[in-house]
Residue frames as a rotation matrix with the C-alpha (Angstrom) as fourth column:
UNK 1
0.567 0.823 0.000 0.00
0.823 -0.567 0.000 0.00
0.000 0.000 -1.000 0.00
UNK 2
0.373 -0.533 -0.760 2.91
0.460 -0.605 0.650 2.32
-0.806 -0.592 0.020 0.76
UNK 3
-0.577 -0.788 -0.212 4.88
0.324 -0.460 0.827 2.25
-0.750 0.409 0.521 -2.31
UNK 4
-0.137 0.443 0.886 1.94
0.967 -0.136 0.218 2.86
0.217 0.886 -0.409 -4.84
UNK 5
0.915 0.401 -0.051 1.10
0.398 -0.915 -0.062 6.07
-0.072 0.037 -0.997 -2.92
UNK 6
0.053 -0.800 -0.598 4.60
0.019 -0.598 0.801 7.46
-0.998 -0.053 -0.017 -2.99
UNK 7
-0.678 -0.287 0.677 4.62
0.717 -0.056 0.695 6.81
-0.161 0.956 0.244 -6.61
UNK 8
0.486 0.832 0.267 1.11
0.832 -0.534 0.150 9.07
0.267 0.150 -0.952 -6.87
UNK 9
0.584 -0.165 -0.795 2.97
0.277 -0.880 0.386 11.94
-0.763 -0.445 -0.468 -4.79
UNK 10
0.002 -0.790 0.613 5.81
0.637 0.473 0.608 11.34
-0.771 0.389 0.504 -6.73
UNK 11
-0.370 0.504 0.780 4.06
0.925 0.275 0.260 11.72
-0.083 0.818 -0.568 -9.96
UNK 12
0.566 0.693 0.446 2.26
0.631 -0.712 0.307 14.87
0.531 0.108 -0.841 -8.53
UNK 13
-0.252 -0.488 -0.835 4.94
0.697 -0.690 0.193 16.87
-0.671 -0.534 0.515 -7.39
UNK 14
0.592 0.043 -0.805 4.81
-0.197 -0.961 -0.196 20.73
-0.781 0.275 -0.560 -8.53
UNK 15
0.658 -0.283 0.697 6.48
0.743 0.392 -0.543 21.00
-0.120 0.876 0.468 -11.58
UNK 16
-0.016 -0.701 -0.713 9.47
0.688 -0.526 0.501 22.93
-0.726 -0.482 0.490 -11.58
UNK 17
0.882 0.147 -0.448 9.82
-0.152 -0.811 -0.565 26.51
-0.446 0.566 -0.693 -13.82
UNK 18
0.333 -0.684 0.649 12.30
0.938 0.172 -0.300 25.86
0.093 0.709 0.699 -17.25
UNK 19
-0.234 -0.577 -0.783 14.76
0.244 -0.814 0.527 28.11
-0.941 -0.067 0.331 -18.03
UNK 20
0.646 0.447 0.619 14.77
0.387 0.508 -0.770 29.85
-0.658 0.737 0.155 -21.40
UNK 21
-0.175 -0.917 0.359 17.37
0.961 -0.081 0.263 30.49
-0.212 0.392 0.895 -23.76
UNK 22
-0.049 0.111 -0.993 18.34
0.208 -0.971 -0.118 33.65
-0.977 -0.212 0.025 -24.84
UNK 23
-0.174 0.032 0.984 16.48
0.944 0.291 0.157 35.13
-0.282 0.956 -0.081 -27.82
UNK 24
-0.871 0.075 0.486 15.35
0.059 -0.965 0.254 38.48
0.488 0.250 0.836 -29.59
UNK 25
-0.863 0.477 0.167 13.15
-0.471 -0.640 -0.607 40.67
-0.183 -0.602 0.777 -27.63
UNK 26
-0.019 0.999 -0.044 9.57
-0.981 -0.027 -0.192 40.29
-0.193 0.040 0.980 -29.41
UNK 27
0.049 -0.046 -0.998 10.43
-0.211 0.976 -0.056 36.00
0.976 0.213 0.039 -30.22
UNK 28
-0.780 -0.461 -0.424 11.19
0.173 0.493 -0.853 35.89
0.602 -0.738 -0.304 -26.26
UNK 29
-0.663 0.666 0.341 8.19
-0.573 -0.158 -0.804 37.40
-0.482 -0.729 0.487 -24.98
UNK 30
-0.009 0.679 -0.734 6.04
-0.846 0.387 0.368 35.68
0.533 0.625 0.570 -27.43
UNK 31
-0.025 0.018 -1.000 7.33
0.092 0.996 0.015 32.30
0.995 -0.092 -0.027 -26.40
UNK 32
-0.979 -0.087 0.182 7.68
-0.173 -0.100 -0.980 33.80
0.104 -0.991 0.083 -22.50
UNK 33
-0.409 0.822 0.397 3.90
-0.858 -0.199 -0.473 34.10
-0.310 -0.534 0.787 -22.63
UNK 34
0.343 0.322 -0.883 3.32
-0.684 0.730 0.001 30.52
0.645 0.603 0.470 -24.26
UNK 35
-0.445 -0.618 -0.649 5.32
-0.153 0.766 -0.624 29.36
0.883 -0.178 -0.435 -21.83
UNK 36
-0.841 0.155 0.518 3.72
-0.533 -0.403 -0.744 30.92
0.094 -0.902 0.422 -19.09
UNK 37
0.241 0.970 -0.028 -0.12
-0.957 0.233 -0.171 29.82
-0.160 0.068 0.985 -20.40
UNK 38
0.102 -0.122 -0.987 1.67
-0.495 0.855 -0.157 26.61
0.863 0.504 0.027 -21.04
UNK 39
-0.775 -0.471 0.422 2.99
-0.430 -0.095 -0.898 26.65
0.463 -0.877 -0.129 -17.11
UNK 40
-0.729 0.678 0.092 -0.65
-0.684 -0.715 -0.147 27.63
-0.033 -0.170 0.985 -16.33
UNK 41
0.400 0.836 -0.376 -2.53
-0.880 0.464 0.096 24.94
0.255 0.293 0.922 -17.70
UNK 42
-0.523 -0.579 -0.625 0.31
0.078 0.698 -0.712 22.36
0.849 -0.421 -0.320 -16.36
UNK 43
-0.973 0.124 0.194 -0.17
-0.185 0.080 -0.979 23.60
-0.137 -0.989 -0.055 -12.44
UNK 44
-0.138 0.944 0.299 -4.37
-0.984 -0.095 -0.151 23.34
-0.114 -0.315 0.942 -13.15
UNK 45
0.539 0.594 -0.597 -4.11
-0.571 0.779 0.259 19.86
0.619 0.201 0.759 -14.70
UNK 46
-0.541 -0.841 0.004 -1.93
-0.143 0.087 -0.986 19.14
0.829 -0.534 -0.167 -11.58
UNK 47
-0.618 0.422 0.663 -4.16
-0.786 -0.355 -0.507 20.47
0.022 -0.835 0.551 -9.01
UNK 48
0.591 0.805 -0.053 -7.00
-0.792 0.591 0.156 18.42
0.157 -0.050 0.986 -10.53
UNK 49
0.148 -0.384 -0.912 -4.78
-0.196 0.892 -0.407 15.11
0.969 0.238 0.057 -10.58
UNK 50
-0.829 -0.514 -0.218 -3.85
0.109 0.234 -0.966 15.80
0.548 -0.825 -0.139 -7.00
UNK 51
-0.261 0.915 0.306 -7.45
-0.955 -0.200 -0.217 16.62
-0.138 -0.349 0.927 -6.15
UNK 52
0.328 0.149 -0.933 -8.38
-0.594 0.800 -0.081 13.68
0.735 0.581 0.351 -7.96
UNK 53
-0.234 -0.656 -0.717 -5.74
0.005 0.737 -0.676 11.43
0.972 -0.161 -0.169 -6.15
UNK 54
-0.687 0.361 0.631 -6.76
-0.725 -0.403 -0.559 13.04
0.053 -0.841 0.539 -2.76
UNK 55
-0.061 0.933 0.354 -10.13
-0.980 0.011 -0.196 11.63
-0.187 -0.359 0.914 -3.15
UNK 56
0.514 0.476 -0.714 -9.38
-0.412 0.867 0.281 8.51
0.752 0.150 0.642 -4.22
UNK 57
-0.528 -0.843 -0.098 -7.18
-0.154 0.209 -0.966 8.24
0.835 -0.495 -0.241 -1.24
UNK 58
-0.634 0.571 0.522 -10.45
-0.772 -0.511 -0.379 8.81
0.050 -0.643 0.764 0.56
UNK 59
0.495 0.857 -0.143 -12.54
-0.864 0.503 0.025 6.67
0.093 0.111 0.989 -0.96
UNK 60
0.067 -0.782 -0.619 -9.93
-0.568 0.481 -0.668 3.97
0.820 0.397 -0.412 -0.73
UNK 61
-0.917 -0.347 0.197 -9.48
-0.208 -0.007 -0.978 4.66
0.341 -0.938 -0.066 2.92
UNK 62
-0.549 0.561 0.620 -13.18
-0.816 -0.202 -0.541 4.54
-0.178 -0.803 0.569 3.51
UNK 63
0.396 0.571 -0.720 -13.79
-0.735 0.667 0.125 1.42
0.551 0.479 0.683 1.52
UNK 64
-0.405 -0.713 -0.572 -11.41
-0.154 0.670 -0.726 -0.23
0.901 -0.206 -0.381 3.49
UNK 65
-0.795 0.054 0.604 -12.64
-0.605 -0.141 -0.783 1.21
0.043 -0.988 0.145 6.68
UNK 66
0.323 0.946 -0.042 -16.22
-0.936 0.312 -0.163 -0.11
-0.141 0.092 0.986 5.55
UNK 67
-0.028 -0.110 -0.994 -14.50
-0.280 0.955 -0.097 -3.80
0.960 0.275 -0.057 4.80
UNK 68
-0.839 -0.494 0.227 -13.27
-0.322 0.115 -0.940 -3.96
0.438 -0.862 -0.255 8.24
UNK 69
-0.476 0.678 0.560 -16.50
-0.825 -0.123 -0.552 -2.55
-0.306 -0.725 0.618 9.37
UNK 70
0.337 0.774 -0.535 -18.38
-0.911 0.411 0.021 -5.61
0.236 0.481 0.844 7.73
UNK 71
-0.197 -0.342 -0.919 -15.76
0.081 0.928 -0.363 -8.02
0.977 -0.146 -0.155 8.33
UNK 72
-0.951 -0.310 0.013 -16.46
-0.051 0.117 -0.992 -7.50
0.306 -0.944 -0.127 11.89
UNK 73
-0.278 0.869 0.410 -20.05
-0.837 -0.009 -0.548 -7.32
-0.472 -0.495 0.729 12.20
UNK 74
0.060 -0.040 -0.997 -19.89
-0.682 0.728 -0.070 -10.34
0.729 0.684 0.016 9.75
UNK 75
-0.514 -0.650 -0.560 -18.35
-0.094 0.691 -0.717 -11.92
0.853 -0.315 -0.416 12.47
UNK 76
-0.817 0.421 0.394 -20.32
-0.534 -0.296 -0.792 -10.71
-0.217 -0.858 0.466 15.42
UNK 77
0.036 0.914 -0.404 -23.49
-0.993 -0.014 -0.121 -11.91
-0.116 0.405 0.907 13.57
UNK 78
0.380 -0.156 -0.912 -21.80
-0.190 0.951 -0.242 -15.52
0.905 0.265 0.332 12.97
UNK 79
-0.869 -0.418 -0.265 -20.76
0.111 0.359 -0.927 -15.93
0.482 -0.835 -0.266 16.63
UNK 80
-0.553 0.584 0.595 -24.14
-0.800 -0.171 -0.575 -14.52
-0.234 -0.794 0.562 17.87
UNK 81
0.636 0.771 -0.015 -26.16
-0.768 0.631 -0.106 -17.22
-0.072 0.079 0.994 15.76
UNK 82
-0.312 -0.615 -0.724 -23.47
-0.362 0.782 -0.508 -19.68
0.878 0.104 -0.467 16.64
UNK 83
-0.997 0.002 0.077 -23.98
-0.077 -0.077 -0.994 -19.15
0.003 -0.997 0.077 20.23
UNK 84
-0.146 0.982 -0.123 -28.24
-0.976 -0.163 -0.148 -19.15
-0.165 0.098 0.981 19.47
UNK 85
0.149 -0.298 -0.943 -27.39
-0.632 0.705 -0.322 -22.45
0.760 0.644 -0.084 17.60
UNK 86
-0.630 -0.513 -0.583 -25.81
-0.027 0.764 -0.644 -23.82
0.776 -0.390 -0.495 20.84
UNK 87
-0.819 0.432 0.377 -27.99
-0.520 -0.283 -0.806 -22.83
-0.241 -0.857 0.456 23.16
UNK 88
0.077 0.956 -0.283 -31.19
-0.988 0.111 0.106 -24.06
0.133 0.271 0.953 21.11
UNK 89
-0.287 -0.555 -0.781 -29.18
-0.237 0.831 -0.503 -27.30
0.928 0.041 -0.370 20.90
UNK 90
-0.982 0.001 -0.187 -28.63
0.162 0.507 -0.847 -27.85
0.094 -0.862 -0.498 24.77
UNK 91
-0.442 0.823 0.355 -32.42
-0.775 -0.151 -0.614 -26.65
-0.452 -0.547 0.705 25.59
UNK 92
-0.051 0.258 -0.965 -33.38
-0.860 0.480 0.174 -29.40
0.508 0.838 0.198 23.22
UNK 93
-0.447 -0.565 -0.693 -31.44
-0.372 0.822 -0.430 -31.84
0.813 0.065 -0.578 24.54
UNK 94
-0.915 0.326 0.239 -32.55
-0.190 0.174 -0.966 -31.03
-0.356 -0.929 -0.097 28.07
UNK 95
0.045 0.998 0.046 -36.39
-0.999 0.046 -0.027 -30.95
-0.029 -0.045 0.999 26.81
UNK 96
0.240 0.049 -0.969 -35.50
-0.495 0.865 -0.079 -34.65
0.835 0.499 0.232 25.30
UNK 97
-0.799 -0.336 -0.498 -33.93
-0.008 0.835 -0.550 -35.67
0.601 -0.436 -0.670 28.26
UNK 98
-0.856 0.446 0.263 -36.97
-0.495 -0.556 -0.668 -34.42
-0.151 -0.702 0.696 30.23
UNK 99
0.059 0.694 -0.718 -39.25
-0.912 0.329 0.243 -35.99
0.405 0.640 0.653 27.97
UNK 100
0.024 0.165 -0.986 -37.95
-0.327 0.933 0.149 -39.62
0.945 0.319 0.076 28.51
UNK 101
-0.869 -0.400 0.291 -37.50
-0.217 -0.220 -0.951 -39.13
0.444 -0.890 0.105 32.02
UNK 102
-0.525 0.842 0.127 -41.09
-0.791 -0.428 -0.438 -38.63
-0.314 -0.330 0.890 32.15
UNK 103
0.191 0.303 -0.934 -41.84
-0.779 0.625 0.044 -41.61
0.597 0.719 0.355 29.84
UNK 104
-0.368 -0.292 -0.883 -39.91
-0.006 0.950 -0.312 -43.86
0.930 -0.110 -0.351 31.61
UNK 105
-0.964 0.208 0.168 -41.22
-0.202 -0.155 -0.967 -42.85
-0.175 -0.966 0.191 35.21
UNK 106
0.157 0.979 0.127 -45.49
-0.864 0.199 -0.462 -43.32
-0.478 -0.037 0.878 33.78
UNK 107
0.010 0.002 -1.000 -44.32
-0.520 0.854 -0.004 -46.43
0.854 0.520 0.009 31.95
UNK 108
-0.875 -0.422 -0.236 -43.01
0.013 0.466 -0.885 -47.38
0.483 -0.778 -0.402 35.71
UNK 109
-0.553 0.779 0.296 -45.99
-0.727 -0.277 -0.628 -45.85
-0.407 -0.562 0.720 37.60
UNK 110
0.219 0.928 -0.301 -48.72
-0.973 0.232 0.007 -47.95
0.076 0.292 0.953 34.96
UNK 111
-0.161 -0.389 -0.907 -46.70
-0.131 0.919 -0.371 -51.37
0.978 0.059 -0.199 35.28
UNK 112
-0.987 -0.150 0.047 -46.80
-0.085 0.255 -0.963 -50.85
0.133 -0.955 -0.265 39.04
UNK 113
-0.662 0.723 0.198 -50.95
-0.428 -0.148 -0.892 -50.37
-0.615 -0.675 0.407 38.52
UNK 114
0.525 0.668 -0.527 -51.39
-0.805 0.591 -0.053 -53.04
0.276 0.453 0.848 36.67
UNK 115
-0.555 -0.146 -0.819 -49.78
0.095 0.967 -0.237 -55.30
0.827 -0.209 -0.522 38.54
UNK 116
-0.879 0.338 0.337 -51.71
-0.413 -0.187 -0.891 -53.92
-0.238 -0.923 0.304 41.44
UNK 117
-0.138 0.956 -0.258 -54.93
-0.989 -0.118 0.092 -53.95
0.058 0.267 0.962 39.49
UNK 118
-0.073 0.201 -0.977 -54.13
-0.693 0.694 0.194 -57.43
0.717 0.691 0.089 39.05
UNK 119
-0.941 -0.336 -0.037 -53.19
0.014 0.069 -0.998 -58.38
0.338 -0.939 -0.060 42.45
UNK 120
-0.686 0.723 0.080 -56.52
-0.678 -0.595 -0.431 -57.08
-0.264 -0.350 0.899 43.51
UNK 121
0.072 0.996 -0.049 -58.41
-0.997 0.073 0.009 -58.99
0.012 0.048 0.999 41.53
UNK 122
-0.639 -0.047 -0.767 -56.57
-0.001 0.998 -0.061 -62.62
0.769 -0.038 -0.638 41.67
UNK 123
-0.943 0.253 0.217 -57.74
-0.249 -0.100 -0.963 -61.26
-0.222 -0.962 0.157 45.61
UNK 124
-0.071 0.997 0.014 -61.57
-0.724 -0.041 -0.688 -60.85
-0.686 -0.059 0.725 44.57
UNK 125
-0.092 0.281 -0.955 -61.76
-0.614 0.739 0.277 -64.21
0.784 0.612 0.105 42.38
UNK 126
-0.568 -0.283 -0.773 -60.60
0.102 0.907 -0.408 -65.87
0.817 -0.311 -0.486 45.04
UNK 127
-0.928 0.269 0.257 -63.32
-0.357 -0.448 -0.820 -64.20
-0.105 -0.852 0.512 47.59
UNK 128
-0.044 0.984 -0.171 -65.78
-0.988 -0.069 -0.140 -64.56
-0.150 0.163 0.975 45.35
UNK 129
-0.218 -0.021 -0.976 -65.21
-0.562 0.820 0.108 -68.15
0.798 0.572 -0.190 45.06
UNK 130
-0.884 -0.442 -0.150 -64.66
0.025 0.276 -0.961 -68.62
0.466 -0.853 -0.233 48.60
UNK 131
-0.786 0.600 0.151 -68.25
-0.430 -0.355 -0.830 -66.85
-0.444 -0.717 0.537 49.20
UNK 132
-0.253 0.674 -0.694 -69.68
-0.967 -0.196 0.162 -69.17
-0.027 0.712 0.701 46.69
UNK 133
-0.352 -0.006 -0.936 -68.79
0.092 0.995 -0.041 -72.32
0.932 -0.100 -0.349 48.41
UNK 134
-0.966 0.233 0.110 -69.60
-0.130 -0.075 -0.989 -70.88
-0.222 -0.970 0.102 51.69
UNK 135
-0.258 0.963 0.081 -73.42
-0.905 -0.212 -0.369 -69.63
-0.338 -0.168 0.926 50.53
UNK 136
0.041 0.343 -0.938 -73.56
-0.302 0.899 0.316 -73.43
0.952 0.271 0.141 48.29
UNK 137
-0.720 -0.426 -0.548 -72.43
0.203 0.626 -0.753 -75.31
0.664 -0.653 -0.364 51.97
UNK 138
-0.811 0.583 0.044 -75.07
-0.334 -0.401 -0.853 -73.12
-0.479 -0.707 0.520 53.74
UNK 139
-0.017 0.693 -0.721 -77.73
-0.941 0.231 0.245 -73.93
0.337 0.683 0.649 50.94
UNK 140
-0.414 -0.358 -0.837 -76.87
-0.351 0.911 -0.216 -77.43
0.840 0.205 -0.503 51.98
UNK 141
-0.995 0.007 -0.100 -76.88
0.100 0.204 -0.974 -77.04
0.013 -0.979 -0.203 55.89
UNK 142
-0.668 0.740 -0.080 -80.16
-0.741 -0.671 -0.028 -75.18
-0.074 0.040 0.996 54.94
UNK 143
-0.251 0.821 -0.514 -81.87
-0.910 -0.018 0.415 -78.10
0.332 0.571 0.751 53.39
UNK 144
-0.515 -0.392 -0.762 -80.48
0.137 0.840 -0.525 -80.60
0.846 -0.375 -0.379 55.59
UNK 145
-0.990 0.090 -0.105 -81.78
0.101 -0.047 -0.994 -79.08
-0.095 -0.995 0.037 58.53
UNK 146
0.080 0.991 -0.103 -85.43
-0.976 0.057 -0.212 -78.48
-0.204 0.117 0.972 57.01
UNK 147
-0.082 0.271 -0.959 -85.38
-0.325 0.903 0.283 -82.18
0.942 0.334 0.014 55.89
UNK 148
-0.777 -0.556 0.294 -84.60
-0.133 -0.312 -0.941 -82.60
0.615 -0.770 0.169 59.47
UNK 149
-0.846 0.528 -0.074 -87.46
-0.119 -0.322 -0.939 -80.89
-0.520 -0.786 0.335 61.09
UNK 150
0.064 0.992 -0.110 -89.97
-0.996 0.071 0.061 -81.40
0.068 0.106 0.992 58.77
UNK 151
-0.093 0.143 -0.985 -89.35
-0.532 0.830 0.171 -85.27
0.842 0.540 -0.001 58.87
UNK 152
0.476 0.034 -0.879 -88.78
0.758 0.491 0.429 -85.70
0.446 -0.871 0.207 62.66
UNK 153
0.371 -0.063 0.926 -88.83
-0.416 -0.903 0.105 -83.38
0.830 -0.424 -0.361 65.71
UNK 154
0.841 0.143 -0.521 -87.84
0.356 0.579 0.733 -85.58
0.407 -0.802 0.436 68.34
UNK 155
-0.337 -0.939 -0.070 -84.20
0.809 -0.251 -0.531 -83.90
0.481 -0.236 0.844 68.46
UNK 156
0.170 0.081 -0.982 -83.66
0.802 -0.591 0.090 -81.89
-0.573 -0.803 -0.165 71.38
UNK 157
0.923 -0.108 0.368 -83.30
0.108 -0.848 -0.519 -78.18
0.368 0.519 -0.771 70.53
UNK 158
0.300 -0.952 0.058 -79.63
-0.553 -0.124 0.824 -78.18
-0.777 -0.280 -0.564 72.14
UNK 159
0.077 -0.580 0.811 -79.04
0.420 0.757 0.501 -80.85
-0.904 0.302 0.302 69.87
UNK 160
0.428 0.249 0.869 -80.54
0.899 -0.213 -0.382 -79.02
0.091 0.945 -0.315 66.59
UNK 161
0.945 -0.328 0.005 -78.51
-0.328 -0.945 0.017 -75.77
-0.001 -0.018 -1.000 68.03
UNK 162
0.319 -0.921 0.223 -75.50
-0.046 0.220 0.974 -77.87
-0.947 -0.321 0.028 68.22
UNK 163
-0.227 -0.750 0.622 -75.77
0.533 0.438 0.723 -78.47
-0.815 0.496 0.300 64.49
UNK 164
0.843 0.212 0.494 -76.54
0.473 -0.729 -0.495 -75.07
0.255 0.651 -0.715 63.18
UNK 165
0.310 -0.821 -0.479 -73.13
-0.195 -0.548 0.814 -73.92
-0.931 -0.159 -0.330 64.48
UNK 166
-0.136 -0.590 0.796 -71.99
0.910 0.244 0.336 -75.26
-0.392 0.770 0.504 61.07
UNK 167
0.598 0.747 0.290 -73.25
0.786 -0.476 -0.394 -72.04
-0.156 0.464 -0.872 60.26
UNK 168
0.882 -0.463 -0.090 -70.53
-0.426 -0.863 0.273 -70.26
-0.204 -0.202 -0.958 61.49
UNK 169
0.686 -0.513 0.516 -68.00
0.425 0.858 0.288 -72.94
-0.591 0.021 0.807 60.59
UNK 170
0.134 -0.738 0.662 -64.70
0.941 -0.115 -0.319 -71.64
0.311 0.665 0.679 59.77
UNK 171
0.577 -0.076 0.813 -64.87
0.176 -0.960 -0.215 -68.26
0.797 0.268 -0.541 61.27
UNK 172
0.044 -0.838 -0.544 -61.85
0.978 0.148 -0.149 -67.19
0.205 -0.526 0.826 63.24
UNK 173
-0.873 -0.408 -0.266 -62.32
0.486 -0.758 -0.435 -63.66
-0.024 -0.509 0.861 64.02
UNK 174
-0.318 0.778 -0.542 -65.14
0.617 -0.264 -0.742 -61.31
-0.720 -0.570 -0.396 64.96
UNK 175
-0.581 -0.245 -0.776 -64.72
-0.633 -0.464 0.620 -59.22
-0.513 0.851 0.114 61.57
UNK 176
-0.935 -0.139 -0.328 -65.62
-0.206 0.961 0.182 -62.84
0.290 0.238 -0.927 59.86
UNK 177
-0.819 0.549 -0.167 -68.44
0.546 0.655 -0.523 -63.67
-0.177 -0.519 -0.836 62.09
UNK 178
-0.200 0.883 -0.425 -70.34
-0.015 -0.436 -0.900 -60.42
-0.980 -0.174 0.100 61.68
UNK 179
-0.484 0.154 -0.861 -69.78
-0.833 -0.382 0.400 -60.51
-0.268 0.911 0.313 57.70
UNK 180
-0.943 0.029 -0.332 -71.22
-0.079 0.948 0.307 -64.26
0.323 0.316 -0.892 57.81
UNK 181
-0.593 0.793 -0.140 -74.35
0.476 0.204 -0.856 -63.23
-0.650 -0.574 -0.498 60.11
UNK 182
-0.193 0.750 -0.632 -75.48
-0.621 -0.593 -0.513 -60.82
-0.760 0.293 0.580 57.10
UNK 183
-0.510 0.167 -0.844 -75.17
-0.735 0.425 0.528 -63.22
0.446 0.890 -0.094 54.60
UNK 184
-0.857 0.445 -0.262 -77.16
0.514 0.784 -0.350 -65.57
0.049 -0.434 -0.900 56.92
UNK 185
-0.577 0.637 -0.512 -79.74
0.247 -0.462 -0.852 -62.96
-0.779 -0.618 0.109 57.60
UNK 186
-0.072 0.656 -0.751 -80.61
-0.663 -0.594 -0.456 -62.35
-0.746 0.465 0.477 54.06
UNK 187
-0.749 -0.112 -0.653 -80.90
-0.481 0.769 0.421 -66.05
0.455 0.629 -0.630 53.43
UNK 188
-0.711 0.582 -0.394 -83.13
0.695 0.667 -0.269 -67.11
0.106 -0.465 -0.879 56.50
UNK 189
-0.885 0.464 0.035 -84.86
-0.400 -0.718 -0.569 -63.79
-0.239 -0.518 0.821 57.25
UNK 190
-0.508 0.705 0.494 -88.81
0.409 0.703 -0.582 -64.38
-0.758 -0.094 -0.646 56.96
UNK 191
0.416 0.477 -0.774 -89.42
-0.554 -0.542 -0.632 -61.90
-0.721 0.692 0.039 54.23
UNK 192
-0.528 -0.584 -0.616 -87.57
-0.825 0.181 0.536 -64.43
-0.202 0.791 -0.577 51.69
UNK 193
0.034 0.624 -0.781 -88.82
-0.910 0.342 0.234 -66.69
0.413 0.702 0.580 49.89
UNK 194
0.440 -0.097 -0.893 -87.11
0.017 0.995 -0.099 -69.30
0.898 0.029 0.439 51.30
UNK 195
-0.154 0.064 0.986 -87.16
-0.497 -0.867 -0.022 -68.12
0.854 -0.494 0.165 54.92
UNK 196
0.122 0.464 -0.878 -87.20
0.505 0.732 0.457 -70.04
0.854 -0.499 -0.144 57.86
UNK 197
0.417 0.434 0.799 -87.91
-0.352 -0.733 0.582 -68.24
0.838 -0.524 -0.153 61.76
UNK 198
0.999 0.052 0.012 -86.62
-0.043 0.666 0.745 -70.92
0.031 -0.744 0.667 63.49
UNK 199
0.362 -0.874 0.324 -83.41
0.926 0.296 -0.236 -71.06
0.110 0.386 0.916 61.84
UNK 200
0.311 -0.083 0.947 -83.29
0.086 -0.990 -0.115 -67.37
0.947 0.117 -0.301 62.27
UNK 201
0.961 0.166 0.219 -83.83
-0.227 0.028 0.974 -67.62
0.156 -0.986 0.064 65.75
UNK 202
0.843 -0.539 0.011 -80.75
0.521 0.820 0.239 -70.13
-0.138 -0.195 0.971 66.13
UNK 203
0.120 -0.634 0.764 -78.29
0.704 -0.489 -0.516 -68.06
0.700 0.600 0.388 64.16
UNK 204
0.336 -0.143 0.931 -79.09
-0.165 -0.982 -0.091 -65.14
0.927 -0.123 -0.353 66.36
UNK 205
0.999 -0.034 0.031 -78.38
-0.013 0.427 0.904 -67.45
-0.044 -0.904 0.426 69.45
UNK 206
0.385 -0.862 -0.331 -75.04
0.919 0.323 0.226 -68.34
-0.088 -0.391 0.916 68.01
UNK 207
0.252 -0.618 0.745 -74.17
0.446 -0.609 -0.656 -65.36
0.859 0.497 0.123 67.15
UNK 208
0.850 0.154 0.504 -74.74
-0.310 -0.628 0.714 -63.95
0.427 -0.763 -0.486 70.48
UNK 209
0.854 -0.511 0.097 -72.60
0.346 0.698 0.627 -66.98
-0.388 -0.502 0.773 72.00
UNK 210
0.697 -0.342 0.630 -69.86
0.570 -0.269 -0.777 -65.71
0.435 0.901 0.007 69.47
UNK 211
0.497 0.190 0.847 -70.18
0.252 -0.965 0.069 -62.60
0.830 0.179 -0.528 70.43
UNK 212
0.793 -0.220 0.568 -69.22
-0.584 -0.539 0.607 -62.96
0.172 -0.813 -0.556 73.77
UNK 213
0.766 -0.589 0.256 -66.83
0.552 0.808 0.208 -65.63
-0.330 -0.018 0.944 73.17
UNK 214
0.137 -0.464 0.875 -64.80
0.877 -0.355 -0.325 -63.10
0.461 0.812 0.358 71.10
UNK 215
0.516 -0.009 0.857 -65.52
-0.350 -0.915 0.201 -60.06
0.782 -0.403 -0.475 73.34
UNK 216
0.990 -0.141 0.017 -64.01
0.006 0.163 0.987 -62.02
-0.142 -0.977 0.162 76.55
């Protein structure tokens, strides 16, 4: 950059004033004033060259200045949407890791309530089976004991209270006993079809007996 502009100054230096030989009077001024208008129009197409050169020294200088200025906001602009770039990146990542976090934790949660759910209900198959051999076995005791009494009364009533205890047969806690007196109560009661008063009666005897067997 250095050595072109010295050549430009160079180039435009002032031009120096010739000498002129020595001639006759009216041939020397003639050519004195040719030289002069010759001088004249030298220093103007000077000025302008060095005007000229000026300004493109300007515009030079400010085209450069304006590269700079571009190469640098160039840059700024490619580092900010680098940095935008990374940032969108990690928030991603975190959303993603967030995401499966969540996935795997209700995948856990619904495996754990459906094995409950399942749990639960091996439980109630096996109740409801349990209360379906109990209420068949009672159905039994039931029709045994009417065959019973309607075929022959001669058994004592201690004896015929000794074998309605089957009624309660199997129960082992007081929990047990009362859930077995309702399902007795809304098999014998007398508003059913298949009602019996006597048998009511009994029931409510053992239960009492139970009752205090369990309360002592």
């Amino acid at each position: 950059m250095e050595q072109p502009k010295m050549r430009a100054e160079a180039a435009l230096q002032e031009p120096e004033e010739e000498t002129i030989p020595q001639k006759p009077e009216e041939e020397t001024a003639r050519e004195k004033l040719q030289w002069k208008e010759q001088q004249k129009l030298h220093r103007m197409r000077w000025e302008e060259q060095k005007i000229i050169a000026e300004e493109r020294r300007k515009f030079q200088q400010e085209m450069a200045e304006e590269r700079i200025r571009l190469r640098e906001e160039i840059a700024r602009s490619r580092r900010e949407f680098l940095q935008e770039i990374t940032e969108d990146r990690r928030r991603f990542e975190r959303e993603r890791q967030e995401f499966y976090l969540k996935k795997d934790l209700e995948e856990k949660r619904l495996s754990k309530e459906s094995l409950l759910f399942q749990t639960k209900w091996k439980i109630l198959e096996q109740e409801l089976r349990r209360l379906a051999e109990e209420r068949e076995e009672i159905e039994k005791n039931k029709k045994r004991e009417l065959n019973r009494s309607m075929g022959s009364r001669s058994g004592s009533s201690a004896e015929y209270l000794a074998e309605a205890e089957i009624f309660f047969s199997g129960v082992q806690s007081e929990l047990e006993m009362k859930k077995r007196y309702r399902e007795l109560i809304k098999i014998f009661h007398p508003d059913n079809l298949a009602g019996d008063t006597r048998t009511l009666q009994i029931i409510n005897r053992i239960y009492d007996n139970l009752k205090k067997q369990f309360s002592a």
